[in-house]
N, C-alpha and C positions, 0 to 999 in steps of 0.2 A: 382235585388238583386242576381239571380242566377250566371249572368255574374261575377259579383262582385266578389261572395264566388269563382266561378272556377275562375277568373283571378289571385285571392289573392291567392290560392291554387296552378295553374300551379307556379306564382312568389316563393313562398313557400319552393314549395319541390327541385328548381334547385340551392337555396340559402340555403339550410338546405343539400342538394348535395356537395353543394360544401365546406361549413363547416367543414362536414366532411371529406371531403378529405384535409383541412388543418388542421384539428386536426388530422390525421393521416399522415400526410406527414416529421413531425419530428421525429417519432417511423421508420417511413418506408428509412430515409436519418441515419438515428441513425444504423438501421439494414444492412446497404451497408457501415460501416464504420468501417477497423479495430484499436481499439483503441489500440493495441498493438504495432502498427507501427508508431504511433507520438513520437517526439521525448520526449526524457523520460526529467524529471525535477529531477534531483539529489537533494537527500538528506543525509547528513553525520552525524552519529551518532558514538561515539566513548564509545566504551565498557570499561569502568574502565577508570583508569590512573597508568600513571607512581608512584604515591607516593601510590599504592594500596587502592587507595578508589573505594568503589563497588559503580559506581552511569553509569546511560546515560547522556550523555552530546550530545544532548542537553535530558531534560526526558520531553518534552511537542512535538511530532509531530502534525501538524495540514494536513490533505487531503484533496483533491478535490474527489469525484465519478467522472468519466471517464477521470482523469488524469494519464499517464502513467510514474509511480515512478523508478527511481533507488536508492532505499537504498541502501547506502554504508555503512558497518560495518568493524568499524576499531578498533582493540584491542591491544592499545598502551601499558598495562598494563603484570603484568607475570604472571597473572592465566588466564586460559580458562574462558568464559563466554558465556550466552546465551543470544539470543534473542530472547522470548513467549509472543506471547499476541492471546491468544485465541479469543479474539474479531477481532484484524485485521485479523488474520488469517481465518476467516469465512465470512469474506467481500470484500475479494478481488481477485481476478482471477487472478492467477500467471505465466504471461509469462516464466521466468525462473528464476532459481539460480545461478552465480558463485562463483569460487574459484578463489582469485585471486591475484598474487604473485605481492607486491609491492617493486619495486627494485629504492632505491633513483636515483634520474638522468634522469629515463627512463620512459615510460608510464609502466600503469600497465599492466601486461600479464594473460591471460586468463589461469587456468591449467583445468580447468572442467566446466559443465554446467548440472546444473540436472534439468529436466525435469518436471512437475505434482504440487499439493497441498504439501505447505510448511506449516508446524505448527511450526517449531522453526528453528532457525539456533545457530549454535553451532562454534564463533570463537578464534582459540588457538591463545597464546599470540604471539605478531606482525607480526601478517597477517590479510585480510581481507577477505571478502564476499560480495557479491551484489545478493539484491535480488529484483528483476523486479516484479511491479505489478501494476493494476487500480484497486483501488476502485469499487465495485459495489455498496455499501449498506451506508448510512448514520450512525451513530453509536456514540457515546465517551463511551472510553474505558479507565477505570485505569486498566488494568491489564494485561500492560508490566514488566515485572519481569526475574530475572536469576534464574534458581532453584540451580545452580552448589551448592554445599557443601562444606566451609571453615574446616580445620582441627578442628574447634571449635563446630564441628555439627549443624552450624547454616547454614540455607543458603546465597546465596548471595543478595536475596530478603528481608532477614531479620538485613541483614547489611543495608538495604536505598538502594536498587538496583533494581529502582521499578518507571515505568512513567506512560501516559495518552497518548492514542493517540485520536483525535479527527477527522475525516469524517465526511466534510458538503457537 
């Protein structure tokens, strides 16, 4: 009986060994991998429109957590507009921002790159912005919104200029 309990015990602990070391082996291949350097999956949202309607086109983002985003912000429209969502913005680690001059014909040109935690970006009429980020945190969020101010005191969030983003 003795032999039994130490042989089922030696068996045991080198399989309870080794468990763990596969339940720690995707945290530990997860931690050796920059997920800033996969190639990013663009996504294009367009800030207003041309006939002055304050909306996101598209107003539903859906994420991935450890997928590396290029949001393109494109403001085809002739008022400045923003893009806030306090939810995405607390969930995801921001490689970078650009400024970025689109010239028909040509690829687009890089004029700037900002650096650190983004809470909104802010693009004037027919230009864009990109802004690089992964997901870290799961979330849905309604509260994508423009705050800008129409001549009418109202904001742009309150014309309908207002989405969801959603990280699974």
């Amino acid at each position: 009986m003795t032999d039994h309990n130490e042989t089922g015990r030696r068996l045991a602990l080198p399989a309870a060994g080794a468990a763990g070391a596969l339940a720690l082996a995707p945290e530990a291949r997860a931690q050796s991998v920059d997920l800033s350097r996969q190639a990013p999956t663009d996504l294009v949202v367009e800030l207003g429109d041309a006939t002055g309607a304050h909306v996101f086109r598209p107003d539903l983002l859906r994420l991935r957590v450890g997928t590396l985003y290029r949001l393109i912000l494109r403001n085809p429209s002739r008022a400045p507009h923003y893009f806030t969502s306090d939810g995405l913005a607390n969930s995801v680690w921001t490689r970078k921002a650009q400024v970025v001059a689109e010239i028909p014909g040509a690829p687009p040109r890089v004029m700037a790159e900002i650096k650190g935690a983004i809470r909104e970006l802010e693009v004037y009429p027919g230009f864009a912005a990109e802004w690089w980020f992964v997901p870290v945190q799961a979330g849905d969020f309604d509260d994508l919104r423009c705050g800008i101010r129409d001549p009418d005191g109202r904001s742009h969030t309150e014309h309908g200029m207002r989405g969801r983003i959603i990280i699974e």
